[in-house]
C-alpha positions as CSV (number, residue, x, y, z in Angstrom):
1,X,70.1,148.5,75.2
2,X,67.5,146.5,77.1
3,X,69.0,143.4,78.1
4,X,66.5,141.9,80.0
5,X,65.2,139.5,77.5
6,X,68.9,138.5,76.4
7,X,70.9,135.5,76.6
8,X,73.6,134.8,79.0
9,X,75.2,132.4,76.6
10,X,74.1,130.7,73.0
11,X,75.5,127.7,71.6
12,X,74.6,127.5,67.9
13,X,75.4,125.5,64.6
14,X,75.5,122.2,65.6
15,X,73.1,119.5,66.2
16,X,70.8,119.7,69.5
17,X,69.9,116.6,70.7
18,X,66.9,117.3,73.3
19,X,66.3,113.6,74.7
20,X,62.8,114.9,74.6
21,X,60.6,112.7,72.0
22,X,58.1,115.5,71.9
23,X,60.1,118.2,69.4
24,X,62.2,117.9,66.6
25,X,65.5,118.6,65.6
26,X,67.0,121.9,67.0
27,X,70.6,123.6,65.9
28,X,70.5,126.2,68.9
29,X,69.8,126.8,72.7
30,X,69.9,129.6,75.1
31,X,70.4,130.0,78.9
32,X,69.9,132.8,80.6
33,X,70.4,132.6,85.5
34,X,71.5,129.2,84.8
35,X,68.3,128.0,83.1
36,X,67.1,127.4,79.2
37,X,65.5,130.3,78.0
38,X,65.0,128.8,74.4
39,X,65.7,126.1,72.0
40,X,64.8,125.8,68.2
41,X,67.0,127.2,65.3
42,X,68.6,130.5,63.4
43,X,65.6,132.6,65.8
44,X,67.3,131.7,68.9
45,X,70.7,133.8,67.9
46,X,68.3,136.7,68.2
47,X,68.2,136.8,72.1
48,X,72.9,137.6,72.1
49,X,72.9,140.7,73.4
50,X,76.0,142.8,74.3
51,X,77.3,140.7,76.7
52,X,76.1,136.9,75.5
53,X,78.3,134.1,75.4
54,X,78.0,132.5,72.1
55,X,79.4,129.0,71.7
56,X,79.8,127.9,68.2
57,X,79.7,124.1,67.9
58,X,80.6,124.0,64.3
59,X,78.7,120.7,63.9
60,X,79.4,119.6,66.9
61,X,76.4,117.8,69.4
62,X,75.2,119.7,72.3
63,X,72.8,117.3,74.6
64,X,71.9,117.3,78.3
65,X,74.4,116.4,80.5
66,X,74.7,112.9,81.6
67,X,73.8,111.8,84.5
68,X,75.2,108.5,86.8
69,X,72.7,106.7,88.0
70,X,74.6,104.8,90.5
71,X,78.4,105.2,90.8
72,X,80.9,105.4,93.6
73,X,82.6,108.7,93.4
74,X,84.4,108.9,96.8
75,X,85.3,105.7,96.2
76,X,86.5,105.7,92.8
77,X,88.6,109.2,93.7
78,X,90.6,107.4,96.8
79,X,91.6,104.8,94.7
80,X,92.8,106.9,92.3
81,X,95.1,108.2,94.8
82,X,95.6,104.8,96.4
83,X,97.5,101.9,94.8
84,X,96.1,101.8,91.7
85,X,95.5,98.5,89.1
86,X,93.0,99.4,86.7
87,X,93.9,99.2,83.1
88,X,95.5,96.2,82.7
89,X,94.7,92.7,83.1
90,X,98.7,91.1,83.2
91,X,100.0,89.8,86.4
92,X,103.1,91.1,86.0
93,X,102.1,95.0,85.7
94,X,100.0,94.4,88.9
95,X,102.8,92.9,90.7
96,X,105.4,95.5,89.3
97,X,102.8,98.3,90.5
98,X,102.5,97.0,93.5
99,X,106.6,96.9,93.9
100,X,106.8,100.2,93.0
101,X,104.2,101.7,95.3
102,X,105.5,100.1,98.2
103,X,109.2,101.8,97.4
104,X,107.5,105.3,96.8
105,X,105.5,105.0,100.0
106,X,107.8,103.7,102.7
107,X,106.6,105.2,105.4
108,X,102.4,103.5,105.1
109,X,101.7,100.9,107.6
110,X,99.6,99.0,104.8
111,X,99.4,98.9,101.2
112,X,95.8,99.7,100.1
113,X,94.3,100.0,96.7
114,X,92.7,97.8,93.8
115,X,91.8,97.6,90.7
116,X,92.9,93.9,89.6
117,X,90.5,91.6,87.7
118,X,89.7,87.9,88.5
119,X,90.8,86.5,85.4
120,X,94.5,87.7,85.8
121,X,94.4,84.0,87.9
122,X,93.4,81.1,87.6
123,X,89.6,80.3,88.3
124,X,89.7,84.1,89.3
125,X,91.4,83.7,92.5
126,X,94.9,85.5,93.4
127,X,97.2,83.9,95.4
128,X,98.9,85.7,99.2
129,X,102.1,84.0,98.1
130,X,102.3,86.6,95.3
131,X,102.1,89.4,96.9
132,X,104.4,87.9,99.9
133,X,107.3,88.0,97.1
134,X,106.6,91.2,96.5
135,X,105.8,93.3,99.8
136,X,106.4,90.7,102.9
137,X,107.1,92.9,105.5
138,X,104.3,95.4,105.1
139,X,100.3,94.1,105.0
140,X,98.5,94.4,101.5
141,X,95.1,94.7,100.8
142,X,93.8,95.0,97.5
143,X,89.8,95.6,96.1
144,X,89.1,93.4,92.9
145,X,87.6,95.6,90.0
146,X,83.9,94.9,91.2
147,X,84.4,95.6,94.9
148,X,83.1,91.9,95.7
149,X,86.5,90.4,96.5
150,X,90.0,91.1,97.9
151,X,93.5,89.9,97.5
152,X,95.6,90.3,100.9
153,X,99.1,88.7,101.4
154,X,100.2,86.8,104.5
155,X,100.9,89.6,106.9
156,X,97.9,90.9,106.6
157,X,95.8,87.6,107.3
158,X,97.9,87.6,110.3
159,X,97.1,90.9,111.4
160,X,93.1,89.9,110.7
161,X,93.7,86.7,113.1
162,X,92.4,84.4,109.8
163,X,93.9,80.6,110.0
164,X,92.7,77.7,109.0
165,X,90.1,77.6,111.7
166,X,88.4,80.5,111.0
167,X,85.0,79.6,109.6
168,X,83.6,82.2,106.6
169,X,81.1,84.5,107.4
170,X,77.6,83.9,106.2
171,X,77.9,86.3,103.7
172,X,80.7,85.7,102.6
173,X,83.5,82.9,101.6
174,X,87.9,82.6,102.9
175,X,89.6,81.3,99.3
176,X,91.4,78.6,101.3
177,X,94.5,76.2,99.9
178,X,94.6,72.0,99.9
179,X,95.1,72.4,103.1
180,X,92.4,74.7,104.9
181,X,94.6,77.7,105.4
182,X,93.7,80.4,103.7
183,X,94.8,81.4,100.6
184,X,95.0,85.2,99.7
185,X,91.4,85.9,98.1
186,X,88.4,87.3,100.2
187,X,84.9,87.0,98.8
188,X,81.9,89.4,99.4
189,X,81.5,89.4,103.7
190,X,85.1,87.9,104.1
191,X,86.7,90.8,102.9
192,X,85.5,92.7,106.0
193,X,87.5,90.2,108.6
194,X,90.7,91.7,106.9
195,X,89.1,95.4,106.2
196,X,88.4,95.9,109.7
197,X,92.1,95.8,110.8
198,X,92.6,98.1,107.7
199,X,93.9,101.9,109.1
200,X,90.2,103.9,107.9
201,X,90.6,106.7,105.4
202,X,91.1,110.5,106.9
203,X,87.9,112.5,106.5
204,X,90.4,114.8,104.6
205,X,91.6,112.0,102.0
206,X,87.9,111.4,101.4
207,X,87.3,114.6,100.8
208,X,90.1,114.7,98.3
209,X,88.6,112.0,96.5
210,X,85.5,113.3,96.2
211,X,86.8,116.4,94.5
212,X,89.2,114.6,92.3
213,X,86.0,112.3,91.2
214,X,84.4,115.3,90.4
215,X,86.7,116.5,88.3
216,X,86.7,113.5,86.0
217,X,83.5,112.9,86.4
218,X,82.8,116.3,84.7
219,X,85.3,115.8,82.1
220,X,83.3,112.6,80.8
221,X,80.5,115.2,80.5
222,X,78.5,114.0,83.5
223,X,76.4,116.6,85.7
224,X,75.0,115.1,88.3
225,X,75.0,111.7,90.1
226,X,73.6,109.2,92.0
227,X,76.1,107.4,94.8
228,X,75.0,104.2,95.7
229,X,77.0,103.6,99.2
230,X,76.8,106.7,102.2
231,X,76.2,105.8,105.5
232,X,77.6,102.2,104.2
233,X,78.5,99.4,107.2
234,X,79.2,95.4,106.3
235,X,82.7,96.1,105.8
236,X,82.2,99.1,103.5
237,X,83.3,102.5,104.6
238,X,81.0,105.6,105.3
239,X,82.2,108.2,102.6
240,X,79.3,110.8,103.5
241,X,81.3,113.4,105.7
242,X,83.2,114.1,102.5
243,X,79.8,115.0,100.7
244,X,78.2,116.9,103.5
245,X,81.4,118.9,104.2
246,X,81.7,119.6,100.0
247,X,77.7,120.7,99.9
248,X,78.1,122.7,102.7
249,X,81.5,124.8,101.5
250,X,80.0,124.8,97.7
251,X,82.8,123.2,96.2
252,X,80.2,120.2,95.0
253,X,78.8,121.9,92.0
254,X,76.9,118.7,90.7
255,X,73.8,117.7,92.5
256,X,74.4,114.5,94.1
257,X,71.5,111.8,95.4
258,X,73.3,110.1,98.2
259,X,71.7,106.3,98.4
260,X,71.8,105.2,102.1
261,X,73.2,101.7,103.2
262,X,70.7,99.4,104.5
263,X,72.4,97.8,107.1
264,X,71.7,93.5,106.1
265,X,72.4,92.3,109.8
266,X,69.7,94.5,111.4
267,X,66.4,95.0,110.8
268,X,63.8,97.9,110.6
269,X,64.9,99.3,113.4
270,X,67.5,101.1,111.5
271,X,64.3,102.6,109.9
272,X,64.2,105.8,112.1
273,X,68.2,106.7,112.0
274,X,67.8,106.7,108.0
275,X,64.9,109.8,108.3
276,X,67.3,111.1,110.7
277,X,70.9,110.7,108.2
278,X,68.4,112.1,105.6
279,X,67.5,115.2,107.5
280,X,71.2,115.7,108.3
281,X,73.2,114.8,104.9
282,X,70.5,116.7,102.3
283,X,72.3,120.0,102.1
284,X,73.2,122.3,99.3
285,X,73.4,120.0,96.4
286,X,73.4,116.8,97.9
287,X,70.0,115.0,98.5
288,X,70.0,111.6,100.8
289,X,66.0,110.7,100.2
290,X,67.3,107.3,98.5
291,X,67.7,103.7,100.5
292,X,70.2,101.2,99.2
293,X,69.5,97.3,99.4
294,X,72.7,95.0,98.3
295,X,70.8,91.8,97.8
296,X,73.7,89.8,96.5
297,X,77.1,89.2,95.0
298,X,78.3,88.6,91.7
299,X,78.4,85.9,88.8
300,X,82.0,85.5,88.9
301,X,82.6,84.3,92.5
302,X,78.8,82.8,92.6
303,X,77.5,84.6,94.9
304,X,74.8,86.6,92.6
305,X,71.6,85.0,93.4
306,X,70.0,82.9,90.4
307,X,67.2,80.6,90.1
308,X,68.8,78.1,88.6
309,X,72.7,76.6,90.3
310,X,75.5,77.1,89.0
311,X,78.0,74.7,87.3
312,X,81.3,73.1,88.4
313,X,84.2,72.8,86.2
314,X,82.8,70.1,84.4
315,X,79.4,71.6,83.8
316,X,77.2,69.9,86.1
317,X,74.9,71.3,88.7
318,X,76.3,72.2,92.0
319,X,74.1,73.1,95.5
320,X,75.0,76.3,95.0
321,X,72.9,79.1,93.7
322,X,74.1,82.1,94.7
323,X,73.3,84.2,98.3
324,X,70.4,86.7,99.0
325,X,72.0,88.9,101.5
326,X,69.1,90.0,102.6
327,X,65.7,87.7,103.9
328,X,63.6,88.1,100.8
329,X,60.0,87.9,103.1
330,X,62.2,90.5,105.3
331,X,62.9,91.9,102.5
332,X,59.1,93.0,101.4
333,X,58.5,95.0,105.0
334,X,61.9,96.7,105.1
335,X,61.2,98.3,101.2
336,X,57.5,98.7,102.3
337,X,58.2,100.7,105.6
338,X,60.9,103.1,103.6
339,X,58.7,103.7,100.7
340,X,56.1,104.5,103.1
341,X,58.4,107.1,104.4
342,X,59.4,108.7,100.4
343,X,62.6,107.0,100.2
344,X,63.8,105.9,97.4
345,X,64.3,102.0,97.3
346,X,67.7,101.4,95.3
347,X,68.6,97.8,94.5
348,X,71.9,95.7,94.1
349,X,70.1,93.3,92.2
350,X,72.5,91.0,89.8
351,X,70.7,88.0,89.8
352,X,67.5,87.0,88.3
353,X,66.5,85.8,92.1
354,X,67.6,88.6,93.3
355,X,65.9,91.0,90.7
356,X,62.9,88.9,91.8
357,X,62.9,89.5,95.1
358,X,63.5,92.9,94.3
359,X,60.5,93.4,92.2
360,X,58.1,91.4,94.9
361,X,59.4,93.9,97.1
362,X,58.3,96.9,95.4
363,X,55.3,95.0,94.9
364,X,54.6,94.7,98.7
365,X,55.2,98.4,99.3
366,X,53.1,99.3,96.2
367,X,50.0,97.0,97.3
368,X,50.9,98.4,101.3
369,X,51.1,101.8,100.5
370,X,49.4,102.5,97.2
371,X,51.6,104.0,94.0
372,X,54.0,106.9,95.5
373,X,56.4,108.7,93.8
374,X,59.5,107.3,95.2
375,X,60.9,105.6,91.5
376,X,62.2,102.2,92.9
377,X,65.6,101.6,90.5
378,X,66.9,97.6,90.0
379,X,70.6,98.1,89.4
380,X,73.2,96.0,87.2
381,X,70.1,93.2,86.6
382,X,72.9,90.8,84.6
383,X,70.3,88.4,84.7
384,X,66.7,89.3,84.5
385,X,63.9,86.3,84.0
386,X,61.2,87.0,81.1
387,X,58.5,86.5,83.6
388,X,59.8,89.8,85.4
389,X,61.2,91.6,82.4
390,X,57.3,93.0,82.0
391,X,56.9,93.3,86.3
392,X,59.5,96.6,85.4
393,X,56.9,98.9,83.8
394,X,53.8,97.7,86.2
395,X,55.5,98.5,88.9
396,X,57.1,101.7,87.7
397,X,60.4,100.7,88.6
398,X,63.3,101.7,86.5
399,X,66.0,99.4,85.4
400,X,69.4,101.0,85.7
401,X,71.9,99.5,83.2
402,X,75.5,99.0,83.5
403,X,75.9,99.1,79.7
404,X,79.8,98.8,79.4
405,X,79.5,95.1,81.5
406,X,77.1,93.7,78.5
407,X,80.0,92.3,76.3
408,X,82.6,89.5,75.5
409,X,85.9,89.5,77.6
410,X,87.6,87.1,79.9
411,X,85.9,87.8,82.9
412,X,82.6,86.6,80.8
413,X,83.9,84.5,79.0
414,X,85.9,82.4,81.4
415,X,84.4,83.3,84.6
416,X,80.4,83.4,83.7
417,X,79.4,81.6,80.9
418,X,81.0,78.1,81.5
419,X,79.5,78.1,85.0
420,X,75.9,79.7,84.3
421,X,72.9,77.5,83.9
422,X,72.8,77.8,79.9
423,X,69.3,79.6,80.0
424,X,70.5,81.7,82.3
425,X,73.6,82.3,80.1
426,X,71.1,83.7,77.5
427,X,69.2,86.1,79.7
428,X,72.1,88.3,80.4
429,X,71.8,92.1,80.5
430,X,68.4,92.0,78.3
431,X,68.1,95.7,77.7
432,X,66.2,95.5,74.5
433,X,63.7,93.0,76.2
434,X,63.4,95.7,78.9
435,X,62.9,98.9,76.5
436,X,60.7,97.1,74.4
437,X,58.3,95.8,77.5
438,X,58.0,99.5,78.5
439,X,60.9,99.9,81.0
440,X,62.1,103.2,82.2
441,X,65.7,102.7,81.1
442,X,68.3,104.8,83.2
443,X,72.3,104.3,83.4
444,X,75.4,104.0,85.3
445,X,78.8,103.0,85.5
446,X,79.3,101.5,89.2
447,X,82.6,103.5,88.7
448,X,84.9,102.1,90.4
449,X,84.4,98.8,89.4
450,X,84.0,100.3,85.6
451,X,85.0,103.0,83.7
452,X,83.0,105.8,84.5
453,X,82.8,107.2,80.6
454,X,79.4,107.0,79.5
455,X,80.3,107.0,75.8
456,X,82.3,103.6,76.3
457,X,78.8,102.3,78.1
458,X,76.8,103.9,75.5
459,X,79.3,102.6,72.9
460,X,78.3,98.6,74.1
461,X,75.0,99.3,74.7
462,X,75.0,100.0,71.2
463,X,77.2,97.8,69.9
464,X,77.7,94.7,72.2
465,X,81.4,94.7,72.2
466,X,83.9,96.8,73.7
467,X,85.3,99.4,71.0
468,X,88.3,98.1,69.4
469,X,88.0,94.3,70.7
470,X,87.0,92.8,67.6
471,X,84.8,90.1,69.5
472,X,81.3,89.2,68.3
473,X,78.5,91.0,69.7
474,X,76.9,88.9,73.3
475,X,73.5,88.8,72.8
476,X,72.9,91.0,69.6
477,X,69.1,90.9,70.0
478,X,69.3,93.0,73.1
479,X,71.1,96.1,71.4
480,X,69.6,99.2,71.8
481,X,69.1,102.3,69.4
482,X,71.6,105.2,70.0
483,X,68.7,107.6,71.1
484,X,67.4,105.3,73.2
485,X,70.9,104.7,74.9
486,X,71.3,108.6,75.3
487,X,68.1,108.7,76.6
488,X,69.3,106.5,79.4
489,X,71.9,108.7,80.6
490,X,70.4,111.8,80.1
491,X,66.3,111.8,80.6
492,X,66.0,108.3,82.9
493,X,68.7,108.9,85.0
494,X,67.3,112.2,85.7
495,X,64.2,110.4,86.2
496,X,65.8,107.8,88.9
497,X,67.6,111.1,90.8
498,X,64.3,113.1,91.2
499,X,66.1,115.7,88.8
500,X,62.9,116.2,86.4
501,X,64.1,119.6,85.8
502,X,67.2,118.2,84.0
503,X,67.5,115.4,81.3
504,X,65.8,116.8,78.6
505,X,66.5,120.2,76.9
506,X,63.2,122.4,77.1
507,X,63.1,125.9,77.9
508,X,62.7,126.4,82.4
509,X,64.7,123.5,82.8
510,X,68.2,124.2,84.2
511,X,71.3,124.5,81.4
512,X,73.2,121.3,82.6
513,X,75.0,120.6,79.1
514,X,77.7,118.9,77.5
515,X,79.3,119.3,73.9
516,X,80.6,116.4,72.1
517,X,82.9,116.6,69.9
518,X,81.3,115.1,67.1
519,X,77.4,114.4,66.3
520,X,76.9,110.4,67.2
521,X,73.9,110.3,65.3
522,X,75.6,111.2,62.3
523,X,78.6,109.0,62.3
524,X,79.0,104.9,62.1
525,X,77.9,102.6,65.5
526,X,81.4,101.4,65.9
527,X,82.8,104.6,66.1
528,X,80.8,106.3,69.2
529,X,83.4,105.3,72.0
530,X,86.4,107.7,69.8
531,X,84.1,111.0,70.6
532,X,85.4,113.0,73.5
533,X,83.4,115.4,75.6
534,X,84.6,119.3,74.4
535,X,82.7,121.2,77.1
536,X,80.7,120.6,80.1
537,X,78.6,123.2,82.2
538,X,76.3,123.3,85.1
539,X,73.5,125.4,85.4
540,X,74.9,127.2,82.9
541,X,78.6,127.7,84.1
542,X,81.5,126.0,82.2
543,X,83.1,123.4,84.2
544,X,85.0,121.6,82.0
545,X,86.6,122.4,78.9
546,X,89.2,120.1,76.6
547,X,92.0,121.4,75.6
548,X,91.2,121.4,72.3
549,X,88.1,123.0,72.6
């Protein structure tokens, strides 16, 4: 028989969800050299040959494969080997954790890990005495969930040389006690006086991590990636000898857009070493044409950068509205020189100064250098001022949501909201604003600091609570429509990563593909976080497969 207009593999008898606005509904799809060779209905069974594959998915929903718009993945898959606290929020489970790491691991000079979340203590700031009854003789340092803060016990602020004398960093702020000394927590820069005494992470734990990220990363049905943090300096460690060594030896099978750091105590001279790191790191699947820009903190330790101040205890305006890590006229030349050079511009930007700054920025290098194809992305954007929400689409600068953060729980509820201007209060995580002004809506998890499942994101975006919580939906008016939230982590996040032959499910592209195990169109809102991902290829190879499935 001739086989060379057959199928490799066939999925059929389920729903095909294209994330392509342009066709209709579709129950099959063929690949053939790793690529789509069809998609439409009953016809497309007729390209199995001998030796197809055929995938029944029995009503199941075959879609693109997500894709991470800006996630940690090294990062997230040391920790996992690391001391790990994610999953609960009690004191007492970090503390026993803790305890019990420290007795299963003897023999390491520090205990290193994270995970914990500022509302396990009061005002959202942990205390070195805790950790000092726990492991005394041994230093401790410990990441908060968002990466923005650190908990460290007395030997270890000791070992950093941190009294009461020691002023805080520009960028950054010492948690001190009644008395000046310092007190155990270490905001945004301060974390870096203690992380620099910190023993660094082997080339091969990195490596591990990376491959043990990968592997749940691809059992949550995402493909491909974008990390926000290689090269990374200002305390943060440089993860990218783990990528280059994994897309050099093959055993990265997702394409990966690395994001370089921008250095925020130099200037543009850094310009020509980042088009020489991108000329060095893009190999096999990994591609380092993207430039990342931390312009500020976070909400919770009031360091994201607002236009308004925030509020004390007792609701009345302080001096304090937030830090911009970077000179925002500075700012303008820095994102105008890398455009100029086809970098991507990638933006921390929580704030809605910061997202401001961010947008005049693009707005520089568009007016500088005319419009180029380099799809400037605003990441996390809690709070985004209406005057800018429309500044999105005119510039042509995606907004990349972190979907799962939109919702009611302690750390917004007693950590945000009573110290947020009340305005700004209401402005926060305005997706709907942003898709209906014409926004190129993209996702990602930020994974470490959340859970890197894009159902749970996609359940909140959705939804406005967390599955299961039984809270009211925050800001109901800014939910989005379930094809428009797949759309997001399928088609614009292959838009942010350059990936435009991905996303969407059109014959040429390549067969990146996951199977649900249920059709989310078809059930109830408030059930989309219980589906589980059945299978997962790339370029048309099976890379993950449940148990079950």
């Amino acid at each position: 028989m001739d086989t060379a207009g057959t199928a490799d593999l066939i999925f059929t008898g389920g729903p095909v969800f294209t994330a392509d606005p342009g066709r209709g509904p579709a129950t099959a799809l063929a690949v053939r050299d790793g690529r789509i060779l069809a998609v439409g209905g009953a016809e497309v069974t007729g390209l199995a040959g001998p030796r197809t594959e055929v995938v029944e998915l029995r009503g199941r929903m075959l879609l693109p494969g997500f894709q991470d718009a800006h996630v940690h993945a090294v990062m997230g898959g040391v920790e996992l080997g690391q001391c790990d606290l994610t999953g609960t929020t009690e004191l007492s489970e970090y503390l026993a954790r803790i305890d019990a790491y420290a007795r299963a691991h003897p023999d390491e000079p520090w205990i290193v890990g994270g995970g914990w979340s500022m509302e396990s203590f009061p005002g959202g700031v942990p205390g070195r005495e805790l950790l000092d009854a726990v492991v005394g003789d041994r230093p401790v340092y410990l990441t908060n969930r968002d990466h923005h803060g650190a908990w460290v016990n007395s030997r270890a602020l000791a070992l950093a040389g941190i009294t009461a004398d020691t002023p805080d960093p520009a960028d950054g702020r010492i948690d001190r006690e009644p008395g000046g000394a310092p007190g155990g927590g270490l905001q945004e820069g301060a974390m870096s006086l203690v992380a620099a005494v910190v023993p660094a992470v082997t080339p091969a734990q990195r490596l591990a991590g990376l491959l043990r990220a990968q592997r749940l990363l691809h059992a949550l049905g995402i493909t491909a990636w974008q990390d926000a943090m290689l090269c990374a300096s200002n305390g943060y460690p440089d993860i990218s000898d783990a990528y280059r060594t994994a897309a050099a030896d093959g055993s990265l099978l997702s394409t990966v857009v690395g994001a370089l750091w921008w250095d925020r105590e130099r200037d543009a001279g850094q310009v020509p070493e980042l088009v020489a790191k991108r000329a060095a790191l893009s190999v096999g699947r990994l591609r380092c044409g993207s430039v990342k820009f931390m312009l500020d903190g976070v909400a919770e330790n009031f360091t994201a950068a607002m236009t308004a101040p925030y509020r004390d205890g007792h609701g009345c305006a302080t001096a304090n509205s937030g830090l911009s890590f970077i000179d925002p006229v500075a700012l303008r030349d820095y994102v105008t020189a890398v455009d100029a050079l086809d970098f991507q511009p990638h933006f921390h930007a929580l704030g809605d100064r910061a997202v401001r700054e961010a947008l005049d920025a693009v707005a520089a290098a568009r007016a500088a250098n005319g419009i180029r194809d380099t799809r400037p992305h605003l990441a996390h954007l809690q709070v985004v001022h209406p005057q800018d929400v429309p500044r999105f689409r005119s510039l042509g600068a995606p907004a990349t949501i972190q979907a799962l953060w939109a919702t009611h729980e302690p750390q917004m509820d007693e950590l945000t909201l009573p110290f947020l201007d009340p305005e700004l209060a209401g402005r926060q995580y305005p997706f709907g604003d942003l898709h209906r002004a014409g926004a190129t809506l993209a996702a990602g998890s930020d994974w470490p600091v959340s859970s890197p499942d894009p159902l749970r994101g996609i359940h909140v975006a959705v939804n406005r609570a967390l599955p299961g919580s039984g809270a009211a939906a925050f800001l109901p008016g800014q939910r989005l429509e379930l094809a428009t939230v797949l759309r997001a982590y399928t088609s614009g996040s292959a838009f942010v990563n350059h990936r435009d032959d991905t996303g969407t499910l059109r014959a040429g592209h390549q067969a990146d593909l996951v199977v649900l195990d249920r059709d989310l169109l078809a059930g109830p809102p408030e059930a989309i976080a219980d589906a589980r991902v059945a299978l997962t290829y790339i370029r048309g190879e099976r890379v993950y497969a449940a148990p079950d499935a």
